[in-house]
C-alpha atoms as one frame of an Amber mdcrd trajectory, in Angstrom:
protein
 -26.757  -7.413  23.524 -24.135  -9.788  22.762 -22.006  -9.818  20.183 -20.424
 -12.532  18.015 -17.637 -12.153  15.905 -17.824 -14.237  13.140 -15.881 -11.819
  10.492 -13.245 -13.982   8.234 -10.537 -11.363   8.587  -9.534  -9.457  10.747
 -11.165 -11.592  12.579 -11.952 -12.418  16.201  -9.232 -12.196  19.345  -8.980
 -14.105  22.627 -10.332 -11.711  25.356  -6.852 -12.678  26.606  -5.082 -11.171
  23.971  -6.911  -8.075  23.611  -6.801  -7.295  27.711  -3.108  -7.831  27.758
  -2.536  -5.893  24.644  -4.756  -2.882  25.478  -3.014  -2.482  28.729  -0.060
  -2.581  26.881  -1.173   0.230  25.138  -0.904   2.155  28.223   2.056   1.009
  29.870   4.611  -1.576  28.105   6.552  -3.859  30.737   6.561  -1.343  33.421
   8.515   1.460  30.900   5.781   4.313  31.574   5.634   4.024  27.580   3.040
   2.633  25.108   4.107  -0.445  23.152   2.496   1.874  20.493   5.627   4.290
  21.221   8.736   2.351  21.869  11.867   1.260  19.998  11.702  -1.661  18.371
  15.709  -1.943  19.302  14.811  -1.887  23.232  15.540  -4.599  24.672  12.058
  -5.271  26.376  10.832  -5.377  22.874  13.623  -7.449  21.424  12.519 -10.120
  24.181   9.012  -9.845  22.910   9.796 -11.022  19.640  12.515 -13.515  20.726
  10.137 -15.152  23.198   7.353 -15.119  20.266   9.604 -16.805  17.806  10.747
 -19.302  20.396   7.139 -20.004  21.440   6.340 -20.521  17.841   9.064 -23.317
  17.257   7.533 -25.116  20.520   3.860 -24.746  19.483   4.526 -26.376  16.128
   7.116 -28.262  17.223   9.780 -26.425  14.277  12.511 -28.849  13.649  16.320
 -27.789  13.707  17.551 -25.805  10.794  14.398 -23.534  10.162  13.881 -20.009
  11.421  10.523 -18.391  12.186  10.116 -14.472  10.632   8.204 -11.721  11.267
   7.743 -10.096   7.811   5.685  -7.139   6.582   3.182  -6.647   3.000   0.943
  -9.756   4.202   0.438 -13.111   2.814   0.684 -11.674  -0.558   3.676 -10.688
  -0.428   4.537 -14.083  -0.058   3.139 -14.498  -3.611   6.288 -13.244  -5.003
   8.558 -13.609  -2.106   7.912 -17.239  -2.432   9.186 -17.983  -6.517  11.873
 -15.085  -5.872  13.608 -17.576  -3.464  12.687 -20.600  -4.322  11.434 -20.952
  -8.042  14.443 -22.264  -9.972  12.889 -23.363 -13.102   9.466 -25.283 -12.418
   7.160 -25.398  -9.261   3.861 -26.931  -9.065   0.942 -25.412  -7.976  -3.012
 -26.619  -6.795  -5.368 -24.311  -7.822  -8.253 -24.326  -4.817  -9.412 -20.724
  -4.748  -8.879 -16.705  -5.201  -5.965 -16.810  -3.002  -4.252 -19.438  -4.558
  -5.228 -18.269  -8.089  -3.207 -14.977  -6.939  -0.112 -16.852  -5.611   0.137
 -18.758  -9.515  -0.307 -15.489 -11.220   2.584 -14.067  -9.279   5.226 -17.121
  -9.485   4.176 -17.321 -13.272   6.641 -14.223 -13.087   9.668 -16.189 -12.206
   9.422 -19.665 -13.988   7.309 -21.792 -15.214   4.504 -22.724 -13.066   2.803
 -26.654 -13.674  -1.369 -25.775 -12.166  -1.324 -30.000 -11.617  -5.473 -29.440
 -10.485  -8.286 -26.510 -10.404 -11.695 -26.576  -8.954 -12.117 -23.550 -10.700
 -14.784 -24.393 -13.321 -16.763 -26.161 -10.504 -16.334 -22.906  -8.359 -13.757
 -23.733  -5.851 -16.749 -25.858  -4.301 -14.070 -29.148  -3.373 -10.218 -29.846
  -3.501  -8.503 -31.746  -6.023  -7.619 -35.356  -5.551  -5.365 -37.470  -7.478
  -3.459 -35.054  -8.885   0.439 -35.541  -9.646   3.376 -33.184  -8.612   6.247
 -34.041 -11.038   9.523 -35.024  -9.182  11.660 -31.697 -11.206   9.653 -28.974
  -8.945  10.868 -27.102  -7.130   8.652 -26.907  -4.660   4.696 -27.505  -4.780
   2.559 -25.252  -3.371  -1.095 -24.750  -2.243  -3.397 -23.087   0.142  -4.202
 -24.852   3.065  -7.685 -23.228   3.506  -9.592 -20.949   1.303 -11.237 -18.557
   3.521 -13.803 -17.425   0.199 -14.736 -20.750  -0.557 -15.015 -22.701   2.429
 -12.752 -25.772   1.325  -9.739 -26.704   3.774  -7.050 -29.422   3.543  -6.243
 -30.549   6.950  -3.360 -32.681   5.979  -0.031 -32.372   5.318   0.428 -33.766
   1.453   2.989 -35.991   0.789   3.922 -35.850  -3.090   5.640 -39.199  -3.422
   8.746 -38.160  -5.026  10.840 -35.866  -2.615   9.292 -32.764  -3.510   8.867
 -30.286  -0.638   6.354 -28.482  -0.131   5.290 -24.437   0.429   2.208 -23.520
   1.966  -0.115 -20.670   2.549  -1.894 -20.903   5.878  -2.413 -17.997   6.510
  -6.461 -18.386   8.118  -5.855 -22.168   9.419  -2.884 -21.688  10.963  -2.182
 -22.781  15.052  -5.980 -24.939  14.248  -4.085 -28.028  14.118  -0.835 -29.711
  14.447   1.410 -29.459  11.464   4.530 -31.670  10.225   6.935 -28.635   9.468
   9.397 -30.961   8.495   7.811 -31.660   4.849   8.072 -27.764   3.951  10.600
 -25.515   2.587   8.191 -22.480   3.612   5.170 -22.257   5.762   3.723 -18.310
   5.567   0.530 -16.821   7.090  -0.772 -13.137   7.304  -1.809 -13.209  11.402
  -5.346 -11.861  11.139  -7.107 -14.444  11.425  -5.471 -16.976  13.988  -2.745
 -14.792  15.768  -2.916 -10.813  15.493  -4.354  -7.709  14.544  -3.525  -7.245
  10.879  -0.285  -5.722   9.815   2.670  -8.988  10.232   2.985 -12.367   8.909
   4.563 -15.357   9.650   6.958 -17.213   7.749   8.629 -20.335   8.894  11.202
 -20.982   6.136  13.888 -24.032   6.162  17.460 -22.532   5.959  18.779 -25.150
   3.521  15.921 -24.440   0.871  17.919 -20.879   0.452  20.109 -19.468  -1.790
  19.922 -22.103  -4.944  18.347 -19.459  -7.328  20.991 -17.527 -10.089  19.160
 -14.472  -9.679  19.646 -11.278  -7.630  16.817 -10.875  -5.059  16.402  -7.456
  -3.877  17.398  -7.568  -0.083  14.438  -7.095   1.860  12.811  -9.708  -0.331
  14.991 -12.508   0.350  14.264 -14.499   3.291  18.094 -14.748   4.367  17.988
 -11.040   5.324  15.475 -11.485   7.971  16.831 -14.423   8.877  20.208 -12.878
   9.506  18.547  -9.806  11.606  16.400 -11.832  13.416  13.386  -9.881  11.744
  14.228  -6.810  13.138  16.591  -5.989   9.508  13.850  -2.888   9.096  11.156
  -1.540  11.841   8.940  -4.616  12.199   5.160  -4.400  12.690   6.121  -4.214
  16.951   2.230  -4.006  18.013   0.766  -7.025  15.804   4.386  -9.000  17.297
   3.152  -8.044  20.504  -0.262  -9.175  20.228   0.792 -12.248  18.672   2.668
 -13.171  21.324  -0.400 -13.185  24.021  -2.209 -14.961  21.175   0.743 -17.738
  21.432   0.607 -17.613  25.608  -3.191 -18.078  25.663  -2.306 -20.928  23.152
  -0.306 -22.857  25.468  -3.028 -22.009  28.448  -5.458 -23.983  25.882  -3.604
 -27.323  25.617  -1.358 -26.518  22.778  -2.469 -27.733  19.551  -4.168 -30.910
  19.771  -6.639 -29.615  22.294  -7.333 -26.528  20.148  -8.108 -29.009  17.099
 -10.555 -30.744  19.075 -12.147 -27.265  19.917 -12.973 -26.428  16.577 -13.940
 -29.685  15.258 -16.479 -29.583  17.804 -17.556 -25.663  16.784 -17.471 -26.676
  13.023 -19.525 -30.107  13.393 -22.735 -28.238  15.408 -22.739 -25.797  12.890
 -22.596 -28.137  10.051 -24.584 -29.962  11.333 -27.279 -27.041  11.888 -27.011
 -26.477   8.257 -27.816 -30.253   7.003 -30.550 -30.101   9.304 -32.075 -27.095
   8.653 -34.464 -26.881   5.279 -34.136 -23.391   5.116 -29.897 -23.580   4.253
 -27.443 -25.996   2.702 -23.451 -26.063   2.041 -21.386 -24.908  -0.870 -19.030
 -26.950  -0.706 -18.229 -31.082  -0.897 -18.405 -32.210   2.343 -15.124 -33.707
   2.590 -13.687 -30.883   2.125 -15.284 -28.591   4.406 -13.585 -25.851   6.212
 -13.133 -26.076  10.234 -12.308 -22.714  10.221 -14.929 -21.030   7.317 -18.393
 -22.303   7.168 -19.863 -21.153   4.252 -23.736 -21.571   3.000 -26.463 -20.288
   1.455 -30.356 -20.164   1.772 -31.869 -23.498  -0.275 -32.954 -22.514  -3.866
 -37.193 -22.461  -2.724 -35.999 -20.098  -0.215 -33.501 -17.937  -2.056 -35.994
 -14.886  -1.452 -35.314 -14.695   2.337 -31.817 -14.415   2.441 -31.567 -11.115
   3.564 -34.280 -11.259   5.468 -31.982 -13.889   7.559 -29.282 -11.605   7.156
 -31.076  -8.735   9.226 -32.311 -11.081  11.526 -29.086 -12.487  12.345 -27.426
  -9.405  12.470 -30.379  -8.006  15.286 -29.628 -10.918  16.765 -26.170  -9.926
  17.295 -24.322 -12.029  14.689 -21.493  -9.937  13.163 -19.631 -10.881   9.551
 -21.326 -13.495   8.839 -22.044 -12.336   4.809 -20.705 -14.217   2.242 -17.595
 -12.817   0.291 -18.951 -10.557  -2.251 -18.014 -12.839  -5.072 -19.971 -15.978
  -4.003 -22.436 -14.549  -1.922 -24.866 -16.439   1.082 -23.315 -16.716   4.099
 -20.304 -17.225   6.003 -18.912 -18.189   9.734 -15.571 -18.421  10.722 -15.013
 -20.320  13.753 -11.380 -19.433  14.303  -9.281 -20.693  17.382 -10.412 -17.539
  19.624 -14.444 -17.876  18.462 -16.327 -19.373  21.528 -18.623 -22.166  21.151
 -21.120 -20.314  22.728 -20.976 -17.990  19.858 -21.540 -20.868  17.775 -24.567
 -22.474  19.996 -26.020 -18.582  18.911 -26.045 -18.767  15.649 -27.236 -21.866
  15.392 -29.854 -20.984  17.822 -30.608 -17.836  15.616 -31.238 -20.364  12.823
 -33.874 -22.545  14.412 -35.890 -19.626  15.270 -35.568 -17.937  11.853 -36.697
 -21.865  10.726 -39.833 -21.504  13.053 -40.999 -18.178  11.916 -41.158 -19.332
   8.171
């Protein structure tokens, strides 16, 4: 039987990715070593993460003066990385979910933090809108997508008053095209749209740097990795790798424009599916819903079946597509690698389920 790989992270590879990396595994660039084995100093290695980085900048099209990182301790890391750097004396934060909750908490450490919006008494089910960023942050931050909830701005926001912007994308990254050029800092823990687990991305602007009075400890400030090209400590050298055929199969796709259309076309059968179907409905406002994590639940007369569906689906061969403990129902990520085909499945799983009740 099939098998469809709908987990939210980590989450699904290109068949690309995980051929070229597995045989990587067994010899490296013709070196008669594993990738799993070599020095990250070598210089076949070295030109795996230089190409990466390079391929990176061309993908999002990263203007001069900022420098793409390959960091360790995940996206939240980057919850404390982020103020360390950057925070000064005010930043302004959107509160749109868990994740984001967890970055405020942390730069709460280092300044004084301005929430200018929550969702959180309506549980994270839309984004804010007409919110205001005052012009004496720092920096604003939010999340682009929220992986839990199933809520996803796919815009770049523009604050009005010259106030840059820092943003976690860490599951919506590479799904569309992105103006870097509004950001200070663009970070992302690969697991979702780019690599096994175990390195993130950061894509920081050079000039945002080194206007904070305090001491950062060295491998938390961004200038360090900069400066050593990410390779200042042992860097995560198999995720780097992987990411790298990730970035290749990319450009194979159509770069980033074609890969947007992909997944609105995944996400708008499913959603559609679910409007559809009187068995389910969304969590979420529907102007806000996620492209990348489709998240709904069994309608309230129907509440007793839902894990009935659950073991149906998952005989069916749908895999990860529970609900994060915390909300419950269900939930299917359609990142870049997931096929439509996989998504023509579950939906097909949720007719017949429909029939037979």
């Amino acid at each position: 039987m099939n098998k469809h790989n709908f987990s939210a992270g980590p989450s699904i590879l290109s068949e690309y990715t995980i051929k070229n990396s597995a045989a990587a595994v067994i010899d490296f660039e013709g070196t008669g070593l594993s990738i799993l084995e070599v020095s990250h100093r070598g210089k076949e290695f070295v030109a795996v993460c230089d190409e990466a980085r390079a391929r990176i900048k061309k993908l999002l099209d990263v203007p001069a003066g900022y420098e793409v990182v390959f960091l360790g301790g995940g996206a939240s890391l980057q919850f404390c990385m982020v103020p360390f750097n950057l925070l000064n004396r005010k930043a302004s934060y959107l509160d749109t979910g868990t994740w984001a909750s967890n970055a405020i908490k942390e730069a709460k450490l280092f300044g004084e933090v301005d929430v200018v919006a929550s969702s959180k008494d309506a549980n994270y089910t839309f984004i804010p809108k007409n919110y205001r960023v005052g012009e004496d942050s720092d920096y604003f931050h939010f999340t682009s997508n929220n992986t839990i909830y199933g809520t996803e701005m796919r815009y770049d926001p523009d604050c009005g008053n010259g106030v840059r912007l820092v943003c976690d994308m860490s599951s919506d990254i590479f799904s569309r095209p992105v103006d870097v050029s509004k950001y200070d800092i663009i970070y992302a823990g690969a697991q979702k749209n780019l690599a096994p687990a175990g390195v993130t991305l950061a894509i920081v602007r050079e000039g945002s740097l080194g206007h904070v009075e305090r001491a950062i400890p060295t491998m938390l400030d961004y200038r360090t990795h900069i400066k050593k090209e990410s390779m200042f400590n042992t860097p995560p050298v198999f995720p780097i790798f992987a990411a790298l055929q990730t970035l290749k199969w990319y450009k194979e796709l159509g770069g980033l424009e074609a890969i947007e259309k992909m997944n609105l076309e995944k996400a708008a059968i499913l959603y559609d599916e679910i409007d559809r179907n009187r068995l389910f409905r969304g969590t979420v406002a529907t102007e806000d819903r996620s492209i990348m994590n489709v998240c709904f639940v069994m309608n309230d007369e129907y509440k007793d079946m839902e894990a009935d569906f659950g073991a149906f689906a998952s005989a069916a061969g749908m895999v990860g597509i529970k609900g994060h403990r915390s909300v419950g129902g269900f939930r299917a990520s359609l990142y870049n690698a997931m096929p439509k085909s996989s998504v023509e499945a579950l939906i097909s799983t949720m007719k017949t389920f429909e029939k037979q009740h």
